[in-house]
PDB file of N, CA, C and O in Angstrom:
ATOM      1  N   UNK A   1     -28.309  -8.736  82.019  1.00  0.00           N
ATOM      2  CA  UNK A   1     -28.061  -8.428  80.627  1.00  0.00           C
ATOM      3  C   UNK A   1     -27.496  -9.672  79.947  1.00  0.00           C
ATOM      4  O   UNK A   1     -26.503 -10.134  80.508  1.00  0.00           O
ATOM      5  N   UNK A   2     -27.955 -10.363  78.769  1.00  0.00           N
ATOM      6  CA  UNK A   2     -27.405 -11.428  78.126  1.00  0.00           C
ATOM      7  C   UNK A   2     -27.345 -11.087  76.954  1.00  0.00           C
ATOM      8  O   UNK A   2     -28.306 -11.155  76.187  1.00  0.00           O
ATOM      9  N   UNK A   3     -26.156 -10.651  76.632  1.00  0.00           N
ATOM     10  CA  UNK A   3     -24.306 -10.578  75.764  1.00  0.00           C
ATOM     11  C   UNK A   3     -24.592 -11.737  75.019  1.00  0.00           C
ATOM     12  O   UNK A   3     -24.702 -12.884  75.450  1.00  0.00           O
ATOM     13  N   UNK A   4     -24.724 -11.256  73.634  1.00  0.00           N
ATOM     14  CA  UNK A   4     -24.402 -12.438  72.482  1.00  0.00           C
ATOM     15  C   UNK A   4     -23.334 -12.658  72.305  1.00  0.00           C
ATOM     16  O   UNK A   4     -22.926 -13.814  72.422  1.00  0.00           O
ATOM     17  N   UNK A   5     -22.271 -11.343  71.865  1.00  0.00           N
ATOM     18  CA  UNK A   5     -21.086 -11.614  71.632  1.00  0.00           C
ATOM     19  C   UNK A   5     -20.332 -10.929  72.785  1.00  0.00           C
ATOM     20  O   UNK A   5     -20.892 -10.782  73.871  1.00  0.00           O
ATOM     21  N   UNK A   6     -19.219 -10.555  72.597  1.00  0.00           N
ATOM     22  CA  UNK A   6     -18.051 -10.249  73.641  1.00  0.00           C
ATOM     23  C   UNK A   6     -17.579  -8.642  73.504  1.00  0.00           C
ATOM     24  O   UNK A   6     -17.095  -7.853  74.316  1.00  0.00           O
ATOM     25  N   UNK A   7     -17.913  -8.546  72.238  1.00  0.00           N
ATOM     26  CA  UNK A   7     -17.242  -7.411  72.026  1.00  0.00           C
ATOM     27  C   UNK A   7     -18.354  -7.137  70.402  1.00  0.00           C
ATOM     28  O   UNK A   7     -18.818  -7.806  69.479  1.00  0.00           O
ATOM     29  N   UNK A   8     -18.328  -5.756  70.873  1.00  0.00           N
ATOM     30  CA  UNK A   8     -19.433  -5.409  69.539  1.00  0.00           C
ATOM     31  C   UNK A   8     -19.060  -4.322  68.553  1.00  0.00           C
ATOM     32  O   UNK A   8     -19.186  -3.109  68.721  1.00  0.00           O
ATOM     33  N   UNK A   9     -18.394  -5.205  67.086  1.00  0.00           N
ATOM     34  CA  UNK A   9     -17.710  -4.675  66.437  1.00  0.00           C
ATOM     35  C   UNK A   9     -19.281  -5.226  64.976  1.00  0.00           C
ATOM     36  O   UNK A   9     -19.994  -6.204  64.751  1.00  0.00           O
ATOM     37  N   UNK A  10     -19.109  -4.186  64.548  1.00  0.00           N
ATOM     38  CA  UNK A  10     -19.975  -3.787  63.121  1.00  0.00           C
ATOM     39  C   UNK A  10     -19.474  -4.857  62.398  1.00  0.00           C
ATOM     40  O   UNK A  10     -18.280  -5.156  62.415  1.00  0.00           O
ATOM     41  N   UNK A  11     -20.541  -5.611  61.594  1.00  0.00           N
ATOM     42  CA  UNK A  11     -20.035  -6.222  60.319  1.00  0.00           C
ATOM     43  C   UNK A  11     -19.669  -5.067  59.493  1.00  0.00           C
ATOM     44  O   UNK A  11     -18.541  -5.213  59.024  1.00  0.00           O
ATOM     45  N   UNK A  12     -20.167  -4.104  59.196  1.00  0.00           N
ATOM     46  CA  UNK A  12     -19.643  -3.148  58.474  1.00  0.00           C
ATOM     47  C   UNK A  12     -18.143  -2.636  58.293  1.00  0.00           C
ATOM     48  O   UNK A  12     -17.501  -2.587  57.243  1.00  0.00           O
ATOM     49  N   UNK A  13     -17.805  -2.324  59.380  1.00  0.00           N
ATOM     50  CA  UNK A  13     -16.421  -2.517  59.639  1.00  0.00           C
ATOM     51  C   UNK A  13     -15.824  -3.437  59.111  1.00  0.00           C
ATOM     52  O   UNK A  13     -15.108  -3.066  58.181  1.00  0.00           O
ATOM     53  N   UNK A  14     -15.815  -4.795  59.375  1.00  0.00           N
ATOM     54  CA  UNK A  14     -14.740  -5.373  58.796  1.00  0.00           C
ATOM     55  C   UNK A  14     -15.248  -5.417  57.209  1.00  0.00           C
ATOM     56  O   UNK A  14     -14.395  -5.720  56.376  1.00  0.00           O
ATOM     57  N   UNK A  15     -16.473  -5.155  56.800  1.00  0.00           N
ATOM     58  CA  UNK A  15     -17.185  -4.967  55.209  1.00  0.00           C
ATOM     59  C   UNK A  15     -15.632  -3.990  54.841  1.00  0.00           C
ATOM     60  O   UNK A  15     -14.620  -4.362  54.246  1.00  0.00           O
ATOM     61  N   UNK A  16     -15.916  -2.827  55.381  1.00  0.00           N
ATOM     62  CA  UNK A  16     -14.834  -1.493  55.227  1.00  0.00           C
ATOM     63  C   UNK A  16     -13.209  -1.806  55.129  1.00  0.00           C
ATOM     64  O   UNK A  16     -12.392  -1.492  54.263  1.00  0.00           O
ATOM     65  N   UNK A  17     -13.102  -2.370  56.064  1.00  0.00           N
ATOM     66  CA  UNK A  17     -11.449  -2.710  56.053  1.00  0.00           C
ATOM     67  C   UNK A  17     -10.829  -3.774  54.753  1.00  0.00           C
ATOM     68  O   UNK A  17      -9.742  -3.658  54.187  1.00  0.00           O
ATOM     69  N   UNK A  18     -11.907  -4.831  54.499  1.00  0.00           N
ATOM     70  CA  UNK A  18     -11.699  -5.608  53.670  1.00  0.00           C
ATOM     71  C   UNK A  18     -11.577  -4.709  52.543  1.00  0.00           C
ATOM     72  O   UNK A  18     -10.506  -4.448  51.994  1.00  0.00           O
ATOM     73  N   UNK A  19     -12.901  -4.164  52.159  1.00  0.00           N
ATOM     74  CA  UNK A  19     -12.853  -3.197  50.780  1.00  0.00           C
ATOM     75  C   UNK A  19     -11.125  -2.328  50.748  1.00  0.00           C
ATOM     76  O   UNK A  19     -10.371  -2.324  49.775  1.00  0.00           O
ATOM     77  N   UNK A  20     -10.879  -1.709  52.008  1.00  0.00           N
ATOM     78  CA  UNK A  20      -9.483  -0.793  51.808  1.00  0.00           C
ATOM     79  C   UNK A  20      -8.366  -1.683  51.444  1.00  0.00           C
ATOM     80  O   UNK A  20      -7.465  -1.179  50.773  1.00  0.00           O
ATOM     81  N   UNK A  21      -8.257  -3.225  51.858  1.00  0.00           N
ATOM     82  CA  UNK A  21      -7.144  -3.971  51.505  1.00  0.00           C
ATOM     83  C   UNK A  21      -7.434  -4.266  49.872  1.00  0.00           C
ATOM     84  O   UNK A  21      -6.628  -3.926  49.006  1.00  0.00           O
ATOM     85  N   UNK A  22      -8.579  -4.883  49.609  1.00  0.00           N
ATOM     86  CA  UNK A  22      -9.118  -5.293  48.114  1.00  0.00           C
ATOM     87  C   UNK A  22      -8.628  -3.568  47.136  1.00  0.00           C
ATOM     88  O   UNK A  22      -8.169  -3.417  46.004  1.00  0.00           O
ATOM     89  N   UNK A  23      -8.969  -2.622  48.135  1.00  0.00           N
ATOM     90  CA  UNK A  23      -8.665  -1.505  46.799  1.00  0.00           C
ATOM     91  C   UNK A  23      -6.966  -1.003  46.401  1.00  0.00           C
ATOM     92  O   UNK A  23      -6.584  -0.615  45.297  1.00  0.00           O
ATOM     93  N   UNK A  24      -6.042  -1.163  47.790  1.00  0.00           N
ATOM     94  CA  UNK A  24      -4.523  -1.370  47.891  1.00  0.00           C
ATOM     95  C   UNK A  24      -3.690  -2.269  47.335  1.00  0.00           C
ATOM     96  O   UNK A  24      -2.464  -2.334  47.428  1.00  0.00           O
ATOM     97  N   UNK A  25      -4.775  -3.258  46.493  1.00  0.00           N
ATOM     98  CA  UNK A  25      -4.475  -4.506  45.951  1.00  0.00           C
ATOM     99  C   UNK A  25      -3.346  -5.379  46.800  1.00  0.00           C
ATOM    100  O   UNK A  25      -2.397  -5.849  46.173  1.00  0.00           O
ATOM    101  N   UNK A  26      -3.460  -5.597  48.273  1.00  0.00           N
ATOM    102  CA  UNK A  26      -3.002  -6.275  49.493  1.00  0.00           C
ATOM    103  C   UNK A  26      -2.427  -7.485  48.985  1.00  0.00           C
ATOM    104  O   UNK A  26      -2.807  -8.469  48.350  1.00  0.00           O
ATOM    105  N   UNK A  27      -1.081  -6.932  49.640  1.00  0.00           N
ATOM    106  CA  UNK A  27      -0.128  -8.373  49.184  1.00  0.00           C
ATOM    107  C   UNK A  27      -0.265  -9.512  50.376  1.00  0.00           C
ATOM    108  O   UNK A  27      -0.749  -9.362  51.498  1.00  0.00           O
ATOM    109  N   UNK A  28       0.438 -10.956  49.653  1.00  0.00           N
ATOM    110  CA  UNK A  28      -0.137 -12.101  50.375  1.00  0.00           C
ATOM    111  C   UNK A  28       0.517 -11.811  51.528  1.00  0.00           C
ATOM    112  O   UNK A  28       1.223 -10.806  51.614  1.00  0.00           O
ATOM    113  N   UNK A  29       0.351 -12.650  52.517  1.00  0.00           N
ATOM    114  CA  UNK A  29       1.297 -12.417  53.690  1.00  0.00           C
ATOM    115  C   UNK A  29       1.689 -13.974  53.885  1.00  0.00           C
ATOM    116  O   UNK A  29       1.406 -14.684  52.920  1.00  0.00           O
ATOM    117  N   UNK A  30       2.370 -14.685  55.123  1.00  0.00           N
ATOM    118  CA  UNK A  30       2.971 -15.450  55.396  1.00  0.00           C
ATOM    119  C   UNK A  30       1.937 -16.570  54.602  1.00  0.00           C
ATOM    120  O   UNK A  30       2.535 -17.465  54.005  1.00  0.00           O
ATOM    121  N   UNK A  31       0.543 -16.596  54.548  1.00  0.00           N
ATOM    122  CA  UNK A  31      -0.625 -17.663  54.317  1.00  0.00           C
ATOM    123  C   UNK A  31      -0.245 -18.053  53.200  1.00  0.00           C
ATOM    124  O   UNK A  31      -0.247 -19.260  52.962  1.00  0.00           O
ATOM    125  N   UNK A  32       0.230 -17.002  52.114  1.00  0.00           N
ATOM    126  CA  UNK A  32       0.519 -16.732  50.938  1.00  0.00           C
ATOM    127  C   UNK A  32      -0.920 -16.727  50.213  1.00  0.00           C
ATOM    128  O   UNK A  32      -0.899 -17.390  49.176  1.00  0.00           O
ATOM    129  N   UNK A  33      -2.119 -16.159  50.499  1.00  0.00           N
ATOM    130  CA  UNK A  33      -3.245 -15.795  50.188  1.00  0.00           C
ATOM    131  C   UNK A  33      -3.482 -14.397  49.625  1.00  0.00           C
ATOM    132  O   UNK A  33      -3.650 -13.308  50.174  1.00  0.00           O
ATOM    133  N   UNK A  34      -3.442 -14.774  48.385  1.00  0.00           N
ATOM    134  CA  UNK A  34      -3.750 -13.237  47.813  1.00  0.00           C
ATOM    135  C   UNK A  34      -5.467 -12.927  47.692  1.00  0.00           C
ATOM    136  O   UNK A  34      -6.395 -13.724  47.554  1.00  0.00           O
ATOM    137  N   UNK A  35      -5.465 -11.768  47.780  1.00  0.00           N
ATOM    138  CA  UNK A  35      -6.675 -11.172  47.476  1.00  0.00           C
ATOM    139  C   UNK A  35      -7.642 -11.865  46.792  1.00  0.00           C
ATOM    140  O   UNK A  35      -8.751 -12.291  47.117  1.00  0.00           O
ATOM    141  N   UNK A  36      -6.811 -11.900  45.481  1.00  0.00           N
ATOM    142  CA  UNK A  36      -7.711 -12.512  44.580  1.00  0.00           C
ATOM    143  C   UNK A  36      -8.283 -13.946  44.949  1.00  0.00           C
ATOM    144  O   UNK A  36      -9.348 -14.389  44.519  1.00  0.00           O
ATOM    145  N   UNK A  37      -7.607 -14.461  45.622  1.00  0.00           N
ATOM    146  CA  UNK A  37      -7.924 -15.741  46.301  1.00  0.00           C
ATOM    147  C   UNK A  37      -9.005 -15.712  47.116  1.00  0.00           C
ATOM    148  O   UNK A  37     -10.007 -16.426  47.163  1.00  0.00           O
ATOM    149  N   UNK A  38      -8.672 -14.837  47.709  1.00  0.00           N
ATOM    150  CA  UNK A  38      -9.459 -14.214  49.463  1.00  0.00           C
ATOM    151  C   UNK A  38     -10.598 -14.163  48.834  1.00  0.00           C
ATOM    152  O   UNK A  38     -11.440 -14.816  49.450  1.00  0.00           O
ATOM    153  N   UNK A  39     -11.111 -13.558  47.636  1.00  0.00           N
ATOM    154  CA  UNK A  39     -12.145 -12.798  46.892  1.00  0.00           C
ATOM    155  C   UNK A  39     -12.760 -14.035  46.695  1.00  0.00           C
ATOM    156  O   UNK A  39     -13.879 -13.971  47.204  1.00  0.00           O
ATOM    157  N   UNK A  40     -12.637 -14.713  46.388  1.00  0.00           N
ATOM    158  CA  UNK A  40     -13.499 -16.169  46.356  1.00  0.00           C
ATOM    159  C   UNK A  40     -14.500 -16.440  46.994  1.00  0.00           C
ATOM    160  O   UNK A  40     -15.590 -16.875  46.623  1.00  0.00           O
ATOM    161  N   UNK A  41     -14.138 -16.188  47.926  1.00  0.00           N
ATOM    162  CA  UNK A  41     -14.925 -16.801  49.251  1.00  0.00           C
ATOM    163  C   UNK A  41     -14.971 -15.917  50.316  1.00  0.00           C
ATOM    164  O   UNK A  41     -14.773 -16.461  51.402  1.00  0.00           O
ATOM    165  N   UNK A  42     -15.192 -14.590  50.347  1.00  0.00           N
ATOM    166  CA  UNK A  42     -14.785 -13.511  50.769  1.00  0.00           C
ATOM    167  C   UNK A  42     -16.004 -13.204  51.679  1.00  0.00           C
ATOM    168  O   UNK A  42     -15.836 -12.522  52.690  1.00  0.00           O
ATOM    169  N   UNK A  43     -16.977 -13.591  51.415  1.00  0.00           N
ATOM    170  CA  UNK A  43     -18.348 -13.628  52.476  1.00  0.00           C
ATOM    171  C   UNK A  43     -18.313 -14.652  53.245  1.00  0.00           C
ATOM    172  O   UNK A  43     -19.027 -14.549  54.243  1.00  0.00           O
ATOM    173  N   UNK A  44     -17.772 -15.543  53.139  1.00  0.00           N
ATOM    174  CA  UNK A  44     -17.776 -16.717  54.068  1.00  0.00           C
ATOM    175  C   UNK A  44     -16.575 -16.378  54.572  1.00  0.00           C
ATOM    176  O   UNK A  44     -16.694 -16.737  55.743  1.00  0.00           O
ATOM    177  N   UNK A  45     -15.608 -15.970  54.470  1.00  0.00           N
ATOM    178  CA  UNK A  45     -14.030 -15.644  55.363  1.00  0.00           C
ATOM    179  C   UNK A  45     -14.514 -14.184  56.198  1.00  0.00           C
ATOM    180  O   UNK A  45     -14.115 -14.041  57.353  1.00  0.00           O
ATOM    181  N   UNK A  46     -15.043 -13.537  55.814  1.00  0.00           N
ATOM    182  CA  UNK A  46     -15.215 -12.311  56.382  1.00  0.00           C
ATOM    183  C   UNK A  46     -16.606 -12.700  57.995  1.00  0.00           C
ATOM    184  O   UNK A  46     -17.055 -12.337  59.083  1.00  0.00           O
ATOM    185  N   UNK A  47     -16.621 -13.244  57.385  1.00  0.00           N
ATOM    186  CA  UNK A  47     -18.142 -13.663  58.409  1.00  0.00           C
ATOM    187  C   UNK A  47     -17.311 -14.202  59.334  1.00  0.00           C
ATOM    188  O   UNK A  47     -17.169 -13.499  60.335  1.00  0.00           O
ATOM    189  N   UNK A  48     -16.626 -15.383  59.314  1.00  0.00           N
ATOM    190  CA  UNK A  48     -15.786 -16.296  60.304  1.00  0.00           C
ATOM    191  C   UNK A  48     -15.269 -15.418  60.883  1.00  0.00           C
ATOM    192  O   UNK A  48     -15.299 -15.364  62.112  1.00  0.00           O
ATOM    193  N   UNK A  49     -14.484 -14.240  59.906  1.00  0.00           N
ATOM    194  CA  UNK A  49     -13.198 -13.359  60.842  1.00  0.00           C
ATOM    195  C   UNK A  49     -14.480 -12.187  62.059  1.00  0.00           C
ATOM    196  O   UNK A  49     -14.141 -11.943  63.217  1.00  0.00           O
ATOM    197  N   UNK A  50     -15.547 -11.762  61.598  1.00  0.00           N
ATOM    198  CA  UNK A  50     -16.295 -11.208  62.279  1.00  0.00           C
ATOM    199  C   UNK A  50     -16.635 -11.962  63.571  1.00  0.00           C
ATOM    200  O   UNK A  50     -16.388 -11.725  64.753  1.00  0.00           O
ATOM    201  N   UNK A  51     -17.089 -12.649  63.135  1.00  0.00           N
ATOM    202  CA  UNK A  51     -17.490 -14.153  64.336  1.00  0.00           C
ATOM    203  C   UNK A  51     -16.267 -13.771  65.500  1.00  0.00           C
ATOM    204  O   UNK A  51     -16.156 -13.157  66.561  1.00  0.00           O
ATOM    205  N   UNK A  52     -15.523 -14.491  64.640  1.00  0.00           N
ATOM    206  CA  UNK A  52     -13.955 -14.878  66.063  1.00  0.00           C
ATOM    207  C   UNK A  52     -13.626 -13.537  66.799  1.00  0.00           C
ATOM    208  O   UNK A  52     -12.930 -13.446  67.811  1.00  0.00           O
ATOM    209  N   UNK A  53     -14.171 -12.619  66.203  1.00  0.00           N
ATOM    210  CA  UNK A  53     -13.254 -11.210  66.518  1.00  0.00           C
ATOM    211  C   UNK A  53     -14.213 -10.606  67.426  1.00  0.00           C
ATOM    212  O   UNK A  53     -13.835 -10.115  68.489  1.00  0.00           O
ATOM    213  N   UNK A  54     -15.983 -10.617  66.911  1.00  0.00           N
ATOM    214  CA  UNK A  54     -16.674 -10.591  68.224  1.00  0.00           C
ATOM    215  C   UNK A  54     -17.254 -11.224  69.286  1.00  0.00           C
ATOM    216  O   UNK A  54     -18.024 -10.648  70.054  1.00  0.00           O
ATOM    217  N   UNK A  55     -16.752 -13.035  69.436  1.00  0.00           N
ATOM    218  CA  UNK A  55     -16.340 -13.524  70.412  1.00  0.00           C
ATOM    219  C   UNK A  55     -15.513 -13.476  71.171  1.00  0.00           C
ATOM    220  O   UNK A  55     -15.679 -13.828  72.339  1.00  0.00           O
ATOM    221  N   UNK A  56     -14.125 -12.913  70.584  1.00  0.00           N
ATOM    222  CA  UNK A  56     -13.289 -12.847  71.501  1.00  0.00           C
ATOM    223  C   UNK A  56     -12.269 -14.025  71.474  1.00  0.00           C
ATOM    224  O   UNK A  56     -11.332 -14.315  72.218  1.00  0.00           O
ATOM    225  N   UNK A  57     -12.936 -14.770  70.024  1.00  0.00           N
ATOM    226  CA  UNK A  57     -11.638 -16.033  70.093  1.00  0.00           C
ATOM    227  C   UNK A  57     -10.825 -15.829  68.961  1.00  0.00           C
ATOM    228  O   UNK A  57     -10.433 -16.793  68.304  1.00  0.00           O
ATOM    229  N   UNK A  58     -10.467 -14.404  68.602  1.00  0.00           N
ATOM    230  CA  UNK A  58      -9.994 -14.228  67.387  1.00  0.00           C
ATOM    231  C   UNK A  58      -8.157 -13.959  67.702  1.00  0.00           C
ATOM    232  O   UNK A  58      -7.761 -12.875  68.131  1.00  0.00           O
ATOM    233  N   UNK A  59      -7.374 -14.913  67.460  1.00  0.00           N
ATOM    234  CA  UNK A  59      -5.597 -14.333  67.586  1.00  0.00           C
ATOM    235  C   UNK A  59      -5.564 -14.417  66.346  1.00  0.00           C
ATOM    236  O   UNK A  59      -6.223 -15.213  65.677  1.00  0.00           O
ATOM    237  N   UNK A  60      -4.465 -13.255  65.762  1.00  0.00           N
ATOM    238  CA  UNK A  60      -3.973 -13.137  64.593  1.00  0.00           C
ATOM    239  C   UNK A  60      -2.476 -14.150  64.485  1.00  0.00           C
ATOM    240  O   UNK A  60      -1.641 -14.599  65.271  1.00  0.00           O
ATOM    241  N   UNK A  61      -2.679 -14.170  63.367  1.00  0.00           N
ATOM    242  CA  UNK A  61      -1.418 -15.361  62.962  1.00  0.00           C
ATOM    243  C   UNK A  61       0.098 -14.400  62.983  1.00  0.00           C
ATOM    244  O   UNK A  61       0.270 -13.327  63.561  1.00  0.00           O
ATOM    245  N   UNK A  62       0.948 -15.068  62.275  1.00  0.00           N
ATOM    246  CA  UNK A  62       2.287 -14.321  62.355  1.00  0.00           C
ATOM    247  C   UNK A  62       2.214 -13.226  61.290  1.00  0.00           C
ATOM    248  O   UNK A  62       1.368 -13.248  60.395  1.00  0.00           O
ATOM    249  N   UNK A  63       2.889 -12.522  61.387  1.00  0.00           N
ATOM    250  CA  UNK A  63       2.966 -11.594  60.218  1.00  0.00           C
ATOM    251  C   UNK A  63       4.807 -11.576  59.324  1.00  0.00           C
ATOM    252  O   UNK A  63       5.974 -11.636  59.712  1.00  0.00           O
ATOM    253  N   UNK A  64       4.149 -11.469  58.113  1.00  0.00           N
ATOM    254  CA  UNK A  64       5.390 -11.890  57.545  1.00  0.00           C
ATOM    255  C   UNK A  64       6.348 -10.534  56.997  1.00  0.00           C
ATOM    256  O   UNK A  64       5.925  -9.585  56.337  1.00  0.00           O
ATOM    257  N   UNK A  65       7.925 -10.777  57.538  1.00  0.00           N
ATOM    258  CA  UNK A  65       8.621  -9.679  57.984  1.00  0.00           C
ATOM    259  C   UNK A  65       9.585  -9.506  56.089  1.00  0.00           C
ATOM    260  O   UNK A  65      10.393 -10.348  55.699  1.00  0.00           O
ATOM    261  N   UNK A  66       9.239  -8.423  55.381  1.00  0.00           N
ATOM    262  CA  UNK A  66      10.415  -8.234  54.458  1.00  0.00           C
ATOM    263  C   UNK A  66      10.692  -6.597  54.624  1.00  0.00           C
ATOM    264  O   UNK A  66      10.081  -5.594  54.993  1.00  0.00           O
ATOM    265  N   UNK A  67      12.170  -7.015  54.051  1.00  0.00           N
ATOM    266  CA  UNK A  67      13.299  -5.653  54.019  1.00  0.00           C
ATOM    267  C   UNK A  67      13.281  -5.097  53.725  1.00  0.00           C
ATOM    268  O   UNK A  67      14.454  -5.054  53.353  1.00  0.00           O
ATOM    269  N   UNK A  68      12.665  -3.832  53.226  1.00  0.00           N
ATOM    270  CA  UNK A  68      12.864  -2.547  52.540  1.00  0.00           C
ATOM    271  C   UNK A  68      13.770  -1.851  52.416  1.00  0.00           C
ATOM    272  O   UNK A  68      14.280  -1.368  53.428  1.00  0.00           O
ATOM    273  N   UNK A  69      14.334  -1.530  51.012  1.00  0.00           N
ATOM    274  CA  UNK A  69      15.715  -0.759  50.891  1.00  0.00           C
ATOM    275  C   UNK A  69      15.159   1.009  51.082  1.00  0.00           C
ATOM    276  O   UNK A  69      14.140   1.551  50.655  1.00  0.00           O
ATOM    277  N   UNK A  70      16.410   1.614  51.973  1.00  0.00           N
ATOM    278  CA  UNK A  70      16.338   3.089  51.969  1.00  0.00           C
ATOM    279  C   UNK A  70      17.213   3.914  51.374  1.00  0.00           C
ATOM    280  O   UNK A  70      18.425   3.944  51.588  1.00  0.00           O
ATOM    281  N   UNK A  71      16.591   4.598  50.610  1.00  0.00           N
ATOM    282  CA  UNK A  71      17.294   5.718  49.783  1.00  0.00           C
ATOM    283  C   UNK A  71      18.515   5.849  50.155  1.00  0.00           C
ATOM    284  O   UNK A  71      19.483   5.556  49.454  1.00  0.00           O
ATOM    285  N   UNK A  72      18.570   6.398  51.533  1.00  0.00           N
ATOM    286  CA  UNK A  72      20.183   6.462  52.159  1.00  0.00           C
ATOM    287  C   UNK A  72      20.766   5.605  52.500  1.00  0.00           C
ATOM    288  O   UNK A  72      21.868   5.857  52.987  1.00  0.00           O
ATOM    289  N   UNK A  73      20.258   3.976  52.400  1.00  0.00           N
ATOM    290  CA  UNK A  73      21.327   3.151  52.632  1.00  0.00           C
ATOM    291  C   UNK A  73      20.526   2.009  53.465  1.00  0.00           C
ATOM    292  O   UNK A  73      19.388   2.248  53.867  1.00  0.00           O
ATOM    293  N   UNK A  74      21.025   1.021  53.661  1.00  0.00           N
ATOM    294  CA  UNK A  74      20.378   0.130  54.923  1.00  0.00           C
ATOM    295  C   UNK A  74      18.765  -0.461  54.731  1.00  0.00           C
ATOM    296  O   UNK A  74      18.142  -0.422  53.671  1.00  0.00           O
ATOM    297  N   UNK A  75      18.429  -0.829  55.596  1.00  0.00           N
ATOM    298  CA  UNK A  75      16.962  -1.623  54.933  1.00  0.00           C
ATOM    299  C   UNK A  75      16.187  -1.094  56.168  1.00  0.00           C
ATOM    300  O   UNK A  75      16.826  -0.551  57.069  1.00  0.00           O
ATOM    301  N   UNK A  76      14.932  -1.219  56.246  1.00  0.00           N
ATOM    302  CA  UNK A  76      13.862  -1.101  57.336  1.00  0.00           C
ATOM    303  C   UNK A  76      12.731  -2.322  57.042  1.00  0.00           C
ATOM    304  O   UNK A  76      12.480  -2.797  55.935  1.00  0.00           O
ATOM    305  N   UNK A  77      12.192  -2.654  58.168  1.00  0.00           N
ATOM    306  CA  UNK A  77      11.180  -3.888  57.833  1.00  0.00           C
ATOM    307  C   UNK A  77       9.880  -3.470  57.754  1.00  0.00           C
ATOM    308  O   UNK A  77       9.377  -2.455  58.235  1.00  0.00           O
ATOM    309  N   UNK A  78       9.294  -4.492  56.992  1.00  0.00           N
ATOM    310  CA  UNK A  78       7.697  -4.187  56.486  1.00  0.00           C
ATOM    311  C   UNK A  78       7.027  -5.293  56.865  1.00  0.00           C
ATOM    312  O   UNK A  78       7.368  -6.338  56.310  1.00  0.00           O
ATOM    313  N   UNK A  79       6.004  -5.346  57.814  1.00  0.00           N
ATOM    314  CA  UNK A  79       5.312  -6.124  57.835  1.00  0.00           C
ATOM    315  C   UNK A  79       4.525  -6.610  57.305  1.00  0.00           C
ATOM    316  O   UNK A  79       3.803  -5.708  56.881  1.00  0.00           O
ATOM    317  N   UNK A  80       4.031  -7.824  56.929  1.00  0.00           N
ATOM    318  CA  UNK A  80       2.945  -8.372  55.970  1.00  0.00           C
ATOM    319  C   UNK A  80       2.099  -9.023  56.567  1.00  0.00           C
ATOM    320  O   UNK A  80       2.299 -10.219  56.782  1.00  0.00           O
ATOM    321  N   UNK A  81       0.869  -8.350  57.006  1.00  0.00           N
ATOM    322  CA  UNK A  81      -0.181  -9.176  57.516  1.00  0.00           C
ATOM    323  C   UNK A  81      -0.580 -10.473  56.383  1.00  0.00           C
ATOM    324  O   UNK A  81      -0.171 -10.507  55.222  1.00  0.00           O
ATOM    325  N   UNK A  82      -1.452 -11.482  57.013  1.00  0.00           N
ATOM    326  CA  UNK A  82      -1.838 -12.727  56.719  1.00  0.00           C
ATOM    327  C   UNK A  82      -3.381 -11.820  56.400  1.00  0.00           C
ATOM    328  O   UNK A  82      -3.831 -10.892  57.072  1.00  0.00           O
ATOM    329  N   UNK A  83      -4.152 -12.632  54.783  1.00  0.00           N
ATOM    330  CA  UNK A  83      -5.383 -12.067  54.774  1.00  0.00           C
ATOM    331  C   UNK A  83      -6.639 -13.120  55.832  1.00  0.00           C
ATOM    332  O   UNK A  83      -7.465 -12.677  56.630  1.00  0.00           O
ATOM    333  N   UNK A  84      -6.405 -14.437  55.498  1.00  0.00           N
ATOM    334  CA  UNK A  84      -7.199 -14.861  56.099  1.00  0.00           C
ATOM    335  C   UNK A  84      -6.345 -15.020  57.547  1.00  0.00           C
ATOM    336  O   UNK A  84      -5.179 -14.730  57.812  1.00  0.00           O
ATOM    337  N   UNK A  85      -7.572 -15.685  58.485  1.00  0.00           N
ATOM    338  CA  UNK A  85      -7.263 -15.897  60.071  1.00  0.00           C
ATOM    339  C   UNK A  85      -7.020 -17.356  60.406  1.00  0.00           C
ATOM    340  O   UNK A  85      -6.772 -17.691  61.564  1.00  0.00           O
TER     341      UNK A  85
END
């Protein structure tokens, strides 16, 4: 059997996930890449991130950590994914 990629994930999928961040209006993360940025070039970033992700050479970057205040007091953390890879 000769395996193109490594792992066989739908362009569609990441088509899908992108659309759910673009419609949440997805804040920047550590890259400081907003959407609207991302949206630029959003077929050529999405393709790369497909690529790496069904090769298998895809690590995600850091994710950027802020505080959320709670009603009752004290903070909890929110993670902020990075849009591009």
């Amino acid at each position: 059997m000769n395996k193109v990629k490594s792992f066989d994930i739908p362009k569609q999928l990441i088509w899908d996930a992108y659309q759910r961040v673009r419609k949440n209006h997805g804040a920047a993360g550590i890259d400081e890449i907003s959407i609207k940025m991302f949206h630029e070039e959003h077929k050529e970033q999405l393709y790369k991130l497909w690529n790496r992700m069904s090769s298998g050479s895809y690590f995600p970057p850091p994710v950027e950590t802020i505080l959320i205040p709670k009603k009752l007091g004290g903070e909890r953390p929110l993670g902020i994914p990075t849009v591009t890879s």
